[in-house]
Each structure stands twice: as structure tokens, then as C-alpha cells.
N, C-alpha and C positions, 0 to 999 in steps of 0.2 A: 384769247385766254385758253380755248379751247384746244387750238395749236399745241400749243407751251403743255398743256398735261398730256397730250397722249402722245410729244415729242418725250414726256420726260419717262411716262410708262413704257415709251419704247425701249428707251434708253436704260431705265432699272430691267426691264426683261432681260437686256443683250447683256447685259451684267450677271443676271443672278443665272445664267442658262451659259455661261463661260467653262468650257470642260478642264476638269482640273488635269489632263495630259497636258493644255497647251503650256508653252512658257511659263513663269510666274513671273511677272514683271513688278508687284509690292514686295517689299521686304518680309521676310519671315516671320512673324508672331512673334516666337522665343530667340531672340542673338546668342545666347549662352550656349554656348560649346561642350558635346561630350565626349572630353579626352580622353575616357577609356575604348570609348568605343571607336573614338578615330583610330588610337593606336592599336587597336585589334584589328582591324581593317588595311593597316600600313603596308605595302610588298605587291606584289605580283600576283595577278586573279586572271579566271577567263571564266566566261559564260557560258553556263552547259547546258542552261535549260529555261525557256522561253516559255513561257505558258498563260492561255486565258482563255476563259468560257469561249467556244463556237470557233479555235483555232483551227480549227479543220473547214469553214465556209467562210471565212473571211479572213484580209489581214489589215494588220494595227503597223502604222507608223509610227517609230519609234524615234525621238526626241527628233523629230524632225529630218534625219538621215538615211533611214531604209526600212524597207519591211524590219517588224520585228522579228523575224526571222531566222534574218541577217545578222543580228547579236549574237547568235549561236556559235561560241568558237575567236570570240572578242576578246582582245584582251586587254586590259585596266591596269594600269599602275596607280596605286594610292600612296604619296608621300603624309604624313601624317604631322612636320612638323611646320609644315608652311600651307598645309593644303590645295598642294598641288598635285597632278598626276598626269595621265597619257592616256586617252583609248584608242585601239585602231580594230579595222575589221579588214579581214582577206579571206572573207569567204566567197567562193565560186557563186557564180550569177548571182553576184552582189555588189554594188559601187563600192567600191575600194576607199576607203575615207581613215583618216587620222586624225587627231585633234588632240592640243595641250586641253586640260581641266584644271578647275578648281572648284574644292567640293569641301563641305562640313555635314558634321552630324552636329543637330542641335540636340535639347536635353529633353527634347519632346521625341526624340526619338526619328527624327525626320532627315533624311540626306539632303543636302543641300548641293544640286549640282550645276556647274555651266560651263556651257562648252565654248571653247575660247577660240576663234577663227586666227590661222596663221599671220603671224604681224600687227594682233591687235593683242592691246593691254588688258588684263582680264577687268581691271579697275572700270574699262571702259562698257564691259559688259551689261546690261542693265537685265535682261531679262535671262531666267533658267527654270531647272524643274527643281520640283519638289516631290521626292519619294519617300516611304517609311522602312526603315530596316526592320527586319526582320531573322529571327534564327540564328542567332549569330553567333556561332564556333570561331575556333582556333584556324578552322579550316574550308568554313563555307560562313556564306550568309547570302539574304534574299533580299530585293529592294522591291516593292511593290508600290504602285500606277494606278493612278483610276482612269478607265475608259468606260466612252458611254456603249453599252450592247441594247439595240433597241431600245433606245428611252430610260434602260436600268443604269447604273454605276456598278462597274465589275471591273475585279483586281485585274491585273496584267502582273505577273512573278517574273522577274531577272534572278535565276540561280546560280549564285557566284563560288566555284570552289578558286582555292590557295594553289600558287604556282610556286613548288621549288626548284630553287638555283642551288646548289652546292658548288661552294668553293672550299678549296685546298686553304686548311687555319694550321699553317704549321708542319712542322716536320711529321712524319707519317710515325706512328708507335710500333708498329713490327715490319721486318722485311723480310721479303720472299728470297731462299735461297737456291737455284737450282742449277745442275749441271750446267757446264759449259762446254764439254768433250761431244764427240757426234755417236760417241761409242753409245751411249743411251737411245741414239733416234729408233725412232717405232719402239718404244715401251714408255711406259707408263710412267711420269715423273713424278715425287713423290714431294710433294714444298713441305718446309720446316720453318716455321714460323719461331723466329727470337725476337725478345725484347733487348729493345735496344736500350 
């Protein structure tokens, strides 16, 4: 009998002393989805800024992939209408890595993310992390980590700004007119802008 209780105290210690960086392999508290905030999130991201107490004498692994470091210069695609996406990293003295995702924000405010190994179903995935968004613009936001720093729980920040792509929507609304004779070359051309 004596066995059995300080098999199971072991057992509740290894449990309750579980650092919330690693995986989360239980389901999330709240299932309920917050579609404003997915779709605020939708498009193109990179990581600009990695941060956490004592980042200067030590480094943090991050989701299991590389120094965190290494996320500096990452970059995210978040689909927002199937929650899916892409991260990959190509920073110098860094493992080169890529990965499909699938990710939610619930209404607790929390990212739901995992990463999905090539040629596997993400259905088949059981285990991923759990981060809180934070700050969230039109044009940034932060997702923050707990790690243990001696014995304390202290944040780890992912600074995420907006990546734009411009494309051509249509015909252009004015056009440039400029000489076409060589009698102008070496002077100063003078464009005239019409609406078309």
C-alpha cells in the first residue's frame, strides 16, 4: 500500500510540475472560436522580435524546432477560413525547417497551434502548444509562452508584424507620357499625368 501512494505522489508531482512550453496533448478548455480575431490575423507575418527575461545567458527552445532565436525573421502564413497556414525559417546558423499548420484562437483569448510534419494529417496530430495573443493591430500582434527561468514562470514574446504583397487590381488610373525622340536625352523629362 505504501508502494501505491508514493507511486501515485510521484505521479501527481510529474503532472502538476509539467511546463506549460511543452506540447499540450488535452484538449483546450474553451472549443469556441474567435472569428474576429482569426480574421485579423489572416495573410502574411514575420517575426521580428523574440524576447524573454535572461535572453542574453541563456537560450529557450522553441516549439520544439530551434533556438528561439531562430524565429527571428520567420515567416507565418495564417489562412483564417479553414485554419490553416505555413511557417518556415531561413535564418543563417539555423536549421532550415518548414512546416504546414493549423491554428485557432479561442475566446479565451488563447492560439491554438500545431505543427503538422510533412505527409501527416493534421487530424492525426494529437499534441501542440498553447499561447495567448496579445496586442493585436491591423498590423502586429504578440503571442506569449510560459517558460520556467529558475524555478519562476516567465513570458517568452513572439513579435509578429503584417507582410504586404501588392498586386496589380485592375487597370492603372493615370498614365505616364513621355518623349520618345533622342532629341531630349540628357535633359530632364517632364511626365504629365492624364486621366484616363
Amino acid at each position: 500500500m505504501k508502494k501505491f501512494a508514493a507511486l501515485f505522489l510521484i505521479l501527481i508531482f510529474a503532472i502538476a510540475c509539467k511546463s506549460t512550453s511543452a506540447p499540450a496533448a488535452a484538449p483546450v478548455a474553451n472549443t469556441k472560436l474567435d472569428k474576429s480575431s482569426q480574421v485579423a490575423i489572416k495573410g502574411d507575418w514575420k517575426i521580428t522580435k523574440v524576447s524573454y527575461p535572461g535572453s542574453d545567458y541563456f537560450k529557450v527552445d522553441s516549439f520544439g524546432i530551434a533556438d528561439s532565436q531562430c524565429f527571428i525573421g520567420s515567416n507565418w502564413n495564417f489562412i483564417s477560413n479553414n485554419n490553416k497556414g505555413y511557417m518556415s525559417i531561413a535564418t543563417s546558423n539555423c536549421p532550415a525547417f518548414s512546416s504546414p499548420i493549423v491554428w485557432s484562437i479561442n475566446k479565451d483569448g488563447m492560439f491554438v497551434l500545431k505543427i503538422v510534419d510533412a505527409g501527416v494529417k493534421s487530424k492525426t496530430v494529437t499534441s501542440g502548444y498553447l499561447l495567448r495573443v496579445a496586442n493585436q493591430t491591423e498590423t502586429s500582434f504578440q503571442l506569449v509562452d510560459k517558460i520556467d527561468v529558475g524555478g519562476q514562470k516567465k513570458d517568452i514574446t513572439y513579435q509578429f508584424e503584417k507582410i504586404y504583397r501588392y498586386r496589380r487590381l485592375g487597370r492603372p488610373k493615370t498614365k505616364i507620357v513621355l518623349p520618345l525622340s533622342n532629341e531630349y536625352k540628357g535633359e530632364i523629362y517632364r511626365c504629365e499625368f492624364n486621366k484616363i
